[in-house]
C-alpha positions in Angstrom: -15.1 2.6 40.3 -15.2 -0.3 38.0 -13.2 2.0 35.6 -10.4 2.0 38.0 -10.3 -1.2 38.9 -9.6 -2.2 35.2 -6.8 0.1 35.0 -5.4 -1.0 38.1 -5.6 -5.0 36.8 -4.6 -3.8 33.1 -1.4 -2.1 35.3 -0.6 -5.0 37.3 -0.9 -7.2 34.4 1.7 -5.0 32.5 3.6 -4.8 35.5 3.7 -8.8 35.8 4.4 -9.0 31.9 7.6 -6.6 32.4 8.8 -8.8 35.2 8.8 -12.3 33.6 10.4 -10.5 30.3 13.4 -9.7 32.8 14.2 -13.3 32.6 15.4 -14.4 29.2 13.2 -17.6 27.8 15.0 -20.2 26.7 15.4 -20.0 22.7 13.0 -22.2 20.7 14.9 -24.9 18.8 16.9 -25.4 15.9 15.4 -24.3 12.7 12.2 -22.5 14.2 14.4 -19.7 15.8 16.6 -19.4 12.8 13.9 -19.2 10.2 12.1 -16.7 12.2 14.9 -14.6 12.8 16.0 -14.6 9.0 12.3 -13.3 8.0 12.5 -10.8 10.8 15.8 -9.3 9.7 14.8 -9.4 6.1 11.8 -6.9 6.7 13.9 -5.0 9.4 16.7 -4.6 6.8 14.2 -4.0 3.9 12.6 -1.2 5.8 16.0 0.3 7.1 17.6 0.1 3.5 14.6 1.8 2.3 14.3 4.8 4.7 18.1 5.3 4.1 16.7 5.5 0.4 14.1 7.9 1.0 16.0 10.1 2.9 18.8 10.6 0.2 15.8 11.1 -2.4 14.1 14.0 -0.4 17.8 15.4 -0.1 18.1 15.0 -3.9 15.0 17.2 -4.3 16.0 20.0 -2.5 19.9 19.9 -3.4 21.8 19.4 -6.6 23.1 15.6 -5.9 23.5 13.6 -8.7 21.2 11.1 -9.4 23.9 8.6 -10.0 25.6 9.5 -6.5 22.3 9.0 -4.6 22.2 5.7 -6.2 25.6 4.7 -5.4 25.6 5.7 -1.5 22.4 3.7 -1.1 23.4 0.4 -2.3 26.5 1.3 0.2 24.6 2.1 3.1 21.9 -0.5 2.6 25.1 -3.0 2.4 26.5 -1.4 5.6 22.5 -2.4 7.1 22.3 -5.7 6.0 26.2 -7.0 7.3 25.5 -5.1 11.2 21.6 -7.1 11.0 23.8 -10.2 10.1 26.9 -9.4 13.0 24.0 -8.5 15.5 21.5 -11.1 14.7 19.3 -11.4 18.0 21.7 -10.0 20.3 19.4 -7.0 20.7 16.3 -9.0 22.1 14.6 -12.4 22.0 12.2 -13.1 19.1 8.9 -14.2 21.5 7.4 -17.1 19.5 4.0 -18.0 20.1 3.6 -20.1 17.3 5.1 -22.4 14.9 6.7 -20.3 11.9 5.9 -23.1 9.3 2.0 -22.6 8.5 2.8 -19.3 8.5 5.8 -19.7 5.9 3.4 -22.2 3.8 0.8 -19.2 3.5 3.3 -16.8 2.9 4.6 -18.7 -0.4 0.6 -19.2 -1.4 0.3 -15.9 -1.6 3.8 -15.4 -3.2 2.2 -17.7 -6.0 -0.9 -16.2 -6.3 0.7 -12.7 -6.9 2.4 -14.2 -9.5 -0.5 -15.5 -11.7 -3.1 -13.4 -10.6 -3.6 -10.5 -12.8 -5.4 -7.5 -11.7 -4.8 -4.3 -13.5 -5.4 -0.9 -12.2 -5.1 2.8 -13.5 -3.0 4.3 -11.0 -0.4 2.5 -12.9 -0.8 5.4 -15.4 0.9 7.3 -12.8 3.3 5.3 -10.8 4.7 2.7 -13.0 5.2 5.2 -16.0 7.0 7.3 -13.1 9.6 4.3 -12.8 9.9 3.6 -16.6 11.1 7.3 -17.0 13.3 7.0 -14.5 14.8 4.0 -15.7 15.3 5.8 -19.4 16.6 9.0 -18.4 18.0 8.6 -14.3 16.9 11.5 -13.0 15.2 11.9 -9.9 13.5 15.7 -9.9 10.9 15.5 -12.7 7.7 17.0 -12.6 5.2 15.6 -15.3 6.1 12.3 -16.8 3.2 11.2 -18.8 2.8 14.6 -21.5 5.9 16.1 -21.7 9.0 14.3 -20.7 9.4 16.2 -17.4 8.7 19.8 -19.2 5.7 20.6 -17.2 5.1 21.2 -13.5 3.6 17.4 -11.7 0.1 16.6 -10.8 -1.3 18.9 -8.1 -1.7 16.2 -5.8 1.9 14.7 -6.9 4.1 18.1 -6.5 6.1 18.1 -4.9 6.3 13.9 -5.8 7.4 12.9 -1.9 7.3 9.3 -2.5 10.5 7.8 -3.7 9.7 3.9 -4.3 8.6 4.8 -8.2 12.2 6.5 -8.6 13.7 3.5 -6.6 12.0 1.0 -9.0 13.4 3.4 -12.2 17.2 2.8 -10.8 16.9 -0.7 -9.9 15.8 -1.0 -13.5 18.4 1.2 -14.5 21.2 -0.5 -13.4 20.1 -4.0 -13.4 19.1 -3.5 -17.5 15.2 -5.3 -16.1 12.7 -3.4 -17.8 11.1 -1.7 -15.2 8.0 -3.4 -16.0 9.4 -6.5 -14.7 11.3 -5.2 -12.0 7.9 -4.0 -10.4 5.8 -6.5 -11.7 7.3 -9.6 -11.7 9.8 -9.3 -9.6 8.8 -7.0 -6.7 5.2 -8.8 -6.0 5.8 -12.1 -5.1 8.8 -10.7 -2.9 6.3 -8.4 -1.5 3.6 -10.5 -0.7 5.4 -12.9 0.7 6.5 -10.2 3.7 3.1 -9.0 3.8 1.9 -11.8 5.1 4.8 -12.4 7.3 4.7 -8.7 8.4 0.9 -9.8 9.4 2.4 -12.7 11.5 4.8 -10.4 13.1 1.8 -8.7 15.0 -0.4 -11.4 15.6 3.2 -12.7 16.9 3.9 -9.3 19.0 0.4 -9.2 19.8 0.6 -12.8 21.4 -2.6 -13.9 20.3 -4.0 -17.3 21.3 -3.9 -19.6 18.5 -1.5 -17.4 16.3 -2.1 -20.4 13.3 -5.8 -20.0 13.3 -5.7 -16.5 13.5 -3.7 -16.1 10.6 -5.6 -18.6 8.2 -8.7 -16.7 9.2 -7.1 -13.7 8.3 -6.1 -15.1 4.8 -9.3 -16.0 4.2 -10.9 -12.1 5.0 -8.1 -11.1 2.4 -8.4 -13.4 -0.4 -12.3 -13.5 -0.4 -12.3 -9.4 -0.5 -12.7 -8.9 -4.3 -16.3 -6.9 -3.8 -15.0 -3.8 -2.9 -12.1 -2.4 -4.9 -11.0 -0.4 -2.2 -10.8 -3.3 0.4 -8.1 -5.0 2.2 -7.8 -7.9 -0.1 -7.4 -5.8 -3.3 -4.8 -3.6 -1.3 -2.7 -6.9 -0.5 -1.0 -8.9 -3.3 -3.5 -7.6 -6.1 -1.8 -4.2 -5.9 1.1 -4.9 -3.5 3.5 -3.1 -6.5 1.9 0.4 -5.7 3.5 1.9 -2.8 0.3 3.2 -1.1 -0.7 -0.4 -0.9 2.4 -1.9 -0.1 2.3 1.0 3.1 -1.4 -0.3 4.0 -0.1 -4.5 3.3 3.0 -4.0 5.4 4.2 -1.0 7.0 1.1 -0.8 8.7 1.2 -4.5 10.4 4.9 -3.9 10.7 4.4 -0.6 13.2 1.9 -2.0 15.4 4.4 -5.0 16.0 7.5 -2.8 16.9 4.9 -1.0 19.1 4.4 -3.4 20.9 7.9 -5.2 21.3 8.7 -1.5 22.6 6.0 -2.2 25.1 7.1 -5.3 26.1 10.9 -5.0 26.3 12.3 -5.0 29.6 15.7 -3.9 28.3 16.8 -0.3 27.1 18.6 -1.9 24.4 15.3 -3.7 23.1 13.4 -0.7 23.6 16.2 1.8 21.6 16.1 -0.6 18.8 12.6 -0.7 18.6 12.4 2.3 18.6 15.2 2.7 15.6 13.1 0.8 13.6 9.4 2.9 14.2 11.7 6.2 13.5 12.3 4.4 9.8 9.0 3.0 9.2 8.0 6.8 10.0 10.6 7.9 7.0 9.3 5.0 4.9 5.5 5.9 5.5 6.1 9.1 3.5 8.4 7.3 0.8 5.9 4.8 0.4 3.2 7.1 -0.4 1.6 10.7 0.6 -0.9 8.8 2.2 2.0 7.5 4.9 2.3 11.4 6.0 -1.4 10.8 7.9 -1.4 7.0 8.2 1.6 6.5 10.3 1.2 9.6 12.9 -2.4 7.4 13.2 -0.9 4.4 13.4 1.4 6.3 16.7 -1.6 7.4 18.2 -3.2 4.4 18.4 -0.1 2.3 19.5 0.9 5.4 22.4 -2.5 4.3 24.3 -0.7 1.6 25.7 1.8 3.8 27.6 -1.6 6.5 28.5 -3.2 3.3 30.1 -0.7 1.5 32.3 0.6 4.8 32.9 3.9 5.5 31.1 2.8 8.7 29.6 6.3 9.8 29.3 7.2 6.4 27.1 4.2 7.3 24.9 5.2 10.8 24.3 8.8 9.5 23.4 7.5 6.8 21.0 4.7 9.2 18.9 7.2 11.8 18.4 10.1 9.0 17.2 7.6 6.9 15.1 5.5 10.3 13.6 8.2 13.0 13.7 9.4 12.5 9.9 5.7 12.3 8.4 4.9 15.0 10.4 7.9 17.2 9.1 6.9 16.3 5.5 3.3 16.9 6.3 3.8 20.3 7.3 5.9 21.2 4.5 3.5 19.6 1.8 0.9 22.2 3.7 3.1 25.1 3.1 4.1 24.4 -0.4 2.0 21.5 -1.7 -1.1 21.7 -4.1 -3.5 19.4 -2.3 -6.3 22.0 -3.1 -5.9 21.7 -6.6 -6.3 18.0 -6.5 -8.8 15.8 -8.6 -11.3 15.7 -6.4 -12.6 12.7 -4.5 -15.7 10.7 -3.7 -18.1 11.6 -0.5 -18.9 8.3 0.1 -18.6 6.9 4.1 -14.9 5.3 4.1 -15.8 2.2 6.4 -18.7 1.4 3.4 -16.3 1.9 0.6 -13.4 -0.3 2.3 -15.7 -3.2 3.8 -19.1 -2.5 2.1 -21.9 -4.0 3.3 -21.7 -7.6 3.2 -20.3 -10.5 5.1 -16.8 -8.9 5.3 -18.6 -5.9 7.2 -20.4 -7.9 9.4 -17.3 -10.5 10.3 -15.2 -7.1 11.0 -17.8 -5.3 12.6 -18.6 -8.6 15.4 -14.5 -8.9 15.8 -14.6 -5.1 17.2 -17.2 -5.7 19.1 -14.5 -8.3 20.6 -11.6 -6.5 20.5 -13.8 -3.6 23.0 -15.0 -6.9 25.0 -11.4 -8.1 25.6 -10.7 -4.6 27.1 -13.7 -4.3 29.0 -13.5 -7.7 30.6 -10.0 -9.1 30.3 -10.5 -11.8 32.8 -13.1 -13.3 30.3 -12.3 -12.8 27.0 -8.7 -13.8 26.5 -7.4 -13.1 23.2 -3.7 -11.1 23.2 -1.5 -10.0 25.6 -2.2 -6.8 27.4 -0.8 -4.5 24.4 -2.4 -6.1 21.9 -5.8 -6.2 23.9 -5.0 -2.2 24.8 -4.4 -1.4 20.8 -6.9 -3.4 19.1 -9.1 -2.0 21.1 -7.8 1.8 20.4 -7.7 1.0 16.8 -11.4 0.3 17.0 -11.9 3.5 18.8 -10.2 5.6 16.0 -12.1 3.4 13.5 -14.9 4.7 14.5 -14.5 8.3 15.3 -13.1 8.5 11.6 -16.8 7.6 10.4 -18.1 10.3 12.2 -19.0 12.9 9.4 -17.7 16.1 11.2 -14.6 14.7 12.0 -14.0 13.1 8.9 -15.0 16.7 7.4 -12.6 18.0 9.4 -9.5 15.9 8.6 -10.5 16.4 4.6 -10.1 20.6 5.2 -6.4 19.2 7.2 -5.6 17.4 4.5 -6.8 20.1 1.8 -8.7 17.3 -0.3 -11.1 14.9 -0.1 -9.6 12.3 -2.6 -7.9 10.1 -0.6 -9.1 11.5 3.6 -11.0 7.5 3.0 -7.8 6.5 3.7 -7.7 7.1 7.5 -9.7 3.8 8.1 -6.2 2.4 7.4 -4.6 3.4 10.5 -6.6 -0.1 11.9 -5.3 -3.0 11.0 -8.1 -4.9 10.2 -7.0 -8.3 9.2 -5.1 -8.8 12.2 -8.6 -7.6 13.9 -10.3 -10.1 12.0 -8.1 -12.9 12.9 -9.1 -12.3 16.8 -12.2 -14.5 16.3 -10.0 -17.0 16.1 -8.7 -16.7 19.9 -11.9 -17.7 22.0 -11.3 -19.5 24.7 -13.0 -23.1 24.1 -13.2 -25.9 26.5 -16.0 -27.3 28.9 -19.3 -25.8 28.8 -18.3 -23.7 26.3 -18.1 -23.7 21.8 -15.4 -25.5 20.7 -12.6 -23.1 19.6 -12.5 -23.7 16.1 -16.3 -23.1 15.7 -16.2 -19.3 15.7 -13.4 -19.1 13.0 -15.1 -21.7 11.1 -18.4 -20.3 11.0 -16.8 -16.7 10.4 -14.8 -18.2 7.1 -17.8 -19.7 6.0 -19.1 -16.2 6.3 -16.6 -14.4 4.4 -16.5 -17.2 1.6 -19.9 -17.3 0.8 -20.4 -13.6 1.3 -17.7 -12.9 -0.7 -15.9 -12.7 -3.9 -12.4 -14.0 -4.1 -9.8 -11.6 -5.6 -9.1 -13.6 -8.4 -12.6 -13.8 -10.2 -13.6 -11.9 -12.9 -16.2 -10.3 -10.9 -13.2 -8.4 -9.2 -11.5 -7.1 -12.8 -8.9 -10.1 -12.2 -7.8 -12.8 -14.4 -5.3 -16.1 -14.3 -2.2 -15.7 -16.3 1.0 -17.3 -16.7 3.4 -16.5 -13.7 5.6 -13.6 -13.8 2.4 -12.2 -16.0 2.9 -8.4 -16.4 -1.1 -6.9 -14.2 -1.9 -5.0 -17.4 -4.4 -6.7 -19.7 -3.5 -8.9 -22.2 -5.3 -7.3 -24.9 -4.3 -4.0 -23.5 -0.4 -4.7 -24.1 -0.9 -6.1 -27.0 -1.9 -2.7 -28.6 0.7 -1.0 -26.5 3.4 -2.9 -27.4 2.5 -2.5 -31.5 2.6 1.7 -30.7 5.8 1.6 -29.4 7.0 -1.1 -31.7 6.1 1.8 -34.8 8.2 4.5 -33.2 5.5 7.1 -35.1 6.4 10.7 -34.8 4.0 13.1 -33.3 1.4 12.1 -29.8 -0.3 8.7 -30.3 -4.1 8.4 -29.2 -5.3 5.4 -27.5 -7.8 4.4 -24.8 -6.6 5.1 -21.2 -5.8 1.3 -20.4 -3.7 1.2 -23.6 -1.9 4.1 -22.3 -0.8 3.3 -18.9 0.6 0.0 -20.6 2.5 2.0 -23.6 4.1 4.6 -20.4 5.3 1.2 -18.7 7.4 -0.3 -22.1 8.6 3.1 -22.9 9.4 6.6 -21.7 10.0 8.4 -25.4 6.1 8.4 -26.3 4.0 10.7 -25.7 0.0 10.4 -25.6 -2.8 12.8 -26.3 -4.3 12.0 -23.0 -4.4 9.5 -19.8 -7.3 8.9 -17.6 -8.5 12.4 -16.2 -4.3 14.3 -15.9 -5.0 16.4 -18.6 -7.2 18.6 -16.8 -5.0 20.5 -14.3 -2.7 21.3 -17.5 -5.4 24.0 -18.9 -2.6 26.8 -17.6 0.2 25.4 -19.7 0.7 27.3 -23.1 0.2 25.2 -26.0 -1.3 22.4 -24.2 -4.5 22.3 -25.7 -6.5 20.5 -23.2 -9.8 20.9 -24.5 -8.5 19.5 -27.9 -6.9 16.8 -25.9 -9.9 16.0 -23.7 -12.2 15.9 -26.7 -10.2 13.3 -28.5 -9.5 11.0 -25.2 -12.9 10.8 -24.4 -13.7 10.0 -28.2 -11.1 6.8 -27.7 -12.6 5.6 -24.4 -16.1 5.9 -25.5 -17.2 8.5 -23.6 -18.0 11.1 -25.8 -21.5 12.6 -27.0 -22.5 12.4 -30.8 -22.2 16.2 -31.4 -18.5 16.1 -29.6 -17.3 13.9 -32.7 -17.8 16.8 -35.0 -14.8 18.0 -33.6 -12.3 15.0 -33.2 -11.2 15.6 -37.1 -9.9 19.0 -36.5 -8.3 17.7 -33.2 -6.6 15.2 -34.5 -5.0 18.2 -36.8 -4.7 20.7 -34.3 -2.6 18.3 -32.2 -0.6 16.9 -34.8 -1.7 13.3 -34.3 0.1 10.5 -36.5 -1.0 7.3 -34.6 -4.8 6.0 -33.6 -5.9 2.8 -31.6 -9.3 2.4 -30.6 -11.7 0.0 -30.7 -13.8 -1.0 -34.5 -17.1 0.6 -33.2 -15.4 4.1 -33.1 -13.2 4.3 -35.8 -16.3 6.7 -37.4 -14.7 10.6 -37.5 -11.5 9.3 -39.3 -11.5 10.2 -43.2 -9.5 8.6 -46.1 -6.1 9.8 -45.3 -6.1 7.2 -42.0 -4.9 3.7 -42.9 -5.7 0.3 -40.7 -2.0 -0.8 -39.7 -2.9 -3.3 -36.7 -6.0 -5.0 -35.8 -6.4 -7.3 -32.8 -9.3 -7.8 -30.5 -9.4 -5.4 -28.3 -8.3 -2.1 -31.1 -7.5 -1.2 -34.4 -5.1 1.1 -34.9 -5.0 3.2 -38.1 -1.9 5.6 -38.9 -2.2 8.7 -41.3 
């Protein structure tokens, strides 16, 4: 009974909602509106541009189009976007404001700047960055394996077919513009990026209409840039890795989607409601461009957002937005299950996704209490007071699906869906736990009741002394000049000597010095890069066990009797160039020479 009687108040709440939104609010004055609509329509046109691109890449895999043509009809099309954003402005609905835009802008340029100077490096680079520089050297957009062999061999398992197009679109821009695409996606691209993140994060606290939007916000900042204990939480998958389109999905897309849910929940207009929907249907396409991740991620993200229509009863609206917002992924999903190689994938780790996200610590414990109040603010809305009704409704949902993901035979399950288990920790992304976060900031305060700003405070206290900011060297991270490339200093160094020799033959180096060697220069080709070589046993003439031998020599990995074997190796694989670190340099004979020394390597030539 009390069941229904919730539903029936959640109803007439929405019903009440849906009635005052008939009735245009006046627009907030001067510069607030006109700021706020010129951040809006930059991530509206950012994500419309890039689905445009994405669609015109997947085309490009499956049909001779020139690579140079694809190119071309983007920057057309994207043009096209940007001029009818411009015509329409906010003729198509009224930007709700229920909060001043300028703390919000101030924190968005913070973490602009701290993008900029905070350097972070990470492996996966060795993949996706190296993708980008190849595409800036040689333009086209079908290649398989770009780290061994110049596009000659079939991709990664997990990478084939490669689904995700921001790499490629990074090797154009590069292209074109004659940036290095190091610079183009490291010093150019992050502070651009972070900047929206956080303003996509304002979006939904802003769709959401959360009490205290300000507060929420800075509370939130403060969960992301105290989260450098985990590698794989939120604040290392925010401006520390924004560059990598898998983070820039979970940074952005994913706030971005729950806020054009809910302006499609609140619009009282079928225009508001079409264009909301217009622009889930491209976050869907840019889900998958993104990353593979987005094919699962986003048709989450749809589920969760569709339990608003399931409780104030507009099934028919819920079906209409899932299938708009997770049709594309879906599609792509499907035929990555048919044709894909998921099953072949490096496999993952079995360890419980909330615990490797959040870990253990304060940042558990903060996130695990503001649940506990998103679930409160459903259960008695008359009390706890934090959003409107569908931010109350999808918080809460998002908490829900949270939590069934930790449950071991569903999470079993969605690993044999997905056909691996090296990236199924992902799911916990589908709730957007910053935003989440930032609730504890919305208690009502007054009389007889804890001051409003004691909550947040105590929270942030929480999360800074339980925490570890992202830019300690705790966290891998380190302070450079801005516009810093996030590869090691030492590490580029080296890399930049190899490909200032131009040395015939493969080049050896540690796994760090590789993935910064890929990003300066597609025409070198290394002996081996952090654990790729291994699905390449098949290929003739690849010798992997000759390759693994030597790479695991470099990175000091390898077991005294293995050495015996790097000399013949190093003949077997005709290598001319050799960077490692002093302490190793022990199975090279006379014939090697010391050409470079630095601090991190030396690197000896034959």
């Amino acid at each position: 009974m009390h069941g229904e009687e919730a539903l029936d108040g959640i109803g007439r709440e929405t019903a009440a909602c849906v009635e005052a939104a008939r009735v245009r609010p006046p627009t907030p004055p001067g510069w607030v509106h006109r700021v706020s609509l010129v951040m809006d329509g930059a991530l509206e046109c950012g994500v419309l541009s890039f689905a445009i691109w994405t669609v015109l890449y997947h085309l490009a895999l499956v049909a001779p189009l020139p690579a140079g043509w694809v190119f071309g009809v983007w920057v057309c099309l994207s043009g096209f976007v940007v001029l009818a954003r411009l015509w329409r402005r906010d003729r198509y609905g009224v930007v709700r404001q229920s909060g001043h835009p300028g703390p919000a802008i101030v924190v968005a340029a913070l973490f602009a700047a701290a993008s900029s100077v905070v350097v972070r490096p990470d492996l996966d680079d060795a993949s996706y960055t190296v993708r980008s520089t190849w595409v800036a050297a040689n333009g086209g957009l079908r290649a398989g394996d770009v780290i061994f062999s110049g596009g000659r061999w079939p991709g990664l398992p997990e990478q084939t077919p490669y689904l995700p197009s921001v790499e490629s679109l990074f090797g154009w821009l590069a292209r074109t513009s004659g940036i290095s695409a190091g610079d183009v996606v490291y010093s150019a691209y992050v502070p651009i990026a972070s900047f929206g993140a956080v303003w996509a994060l304002w979006t939904l606290l802003r769709e959401w209409r959360v009490r205290r939007p300000t507060l929420a916000l800075a509370l939130s900042s403060v969960f992301l840039l105290w989260g450098g204990s985990m590698h794989a939480s939120w604040g290392n998958l925010h401006f520390a890795r924004i560059w990598q389109g898998k983070v820039t999905l979970v940074a952005i897309l994913v706030p971005l989607v729950y806020a054009w849910c809910a302006r499609y929940w609140a619009s009282s207009t079928n225009t508001g409601r079409r264009v909301a929907l217009g622009l889930l249907g491209a976050a869907g396409i840019v889900g998958t461009g993104l990353s593979s991740t987005g094919i699962f991620v986003v048709p989450g993200v749809m589920v969760v957002a569709s339990c608003v229509g399931l409780v104030t009863r507009r099934v028919r609206a819920a079906l209409v937005l899932f299938l708009v917002g997770a049709g594309y992924p879906l599609v792509v999903g499907a035929v990555v299950k048919v044709i894909g190689k998921t099953s072949q994938a490096i496999p993952g780790s079995a360890e419980d996704p909330w615990v490797r996200t959040l870990g253990s610590g304060s940042q558990a414990w903060v996130a695990a209490v503001a649940a506990a109040l998103a679930l409160a603010a459903v259960a008695a809305p008359t009390i706890v007071r934090l959003t409107g009704v569908e931010g109350r409704i999808t918080a809460a949902a998002a908490v829900v699906a949270g939590a069934l993901v930790a449950v071991p035979t569903l999470f079993a399950a969605a690993i044999s869906l997905m056909g691996t288990d090296a990236v199924a920790w992902r799911l916990v992304w589908i709730v957007p736990v910053p935003a989440i976060v930032g609730l504890l900031a919305c208690l009502p305060g007054g009389r007889g009741r804890i001051p409003a700003a004691v909550i947040p405070v105590v929270a942030g206290v929480a999360l800074v002394l339980g925490g570890s900011p992202i830019w300690s060297a705790a966290n891998g991270a380190a302070l450079e000049r801005p516009g810093s490339w996030k590869v090691n200093a030492v590490d580029l160094a080296t890399a930049r000597w190899i490909v200032g020799q131009r040395a015939p033959g493969l080049y050896l180096a540690r796994e760090q010095v590789v993935a910064a060697v890929g990003t300066l220069s597609a025409e070198l080709r290394p002996v081996g890069s952090r654990g790729y070589m291994a699905p390449y046993g098949g290929v003739p003439d690849a010798q992997i066990a000759s390759r693994t031998t030597l790479q695991r020599w470099v990175d000091g990995l390898a077991a005294p009797p293995e050495l015996e074997g790097v000399p013949a190796a190093l003949d077997q694989l005709g290598v001319t160039l050799v960077c490692l670190p002093a302490s190793r340099f022990g199975p090279l004979d006379r014939s090697w020479t010391a050409a470079f020394r630095d601090v991190g390597d030396v690197c000896w030539r034959r």
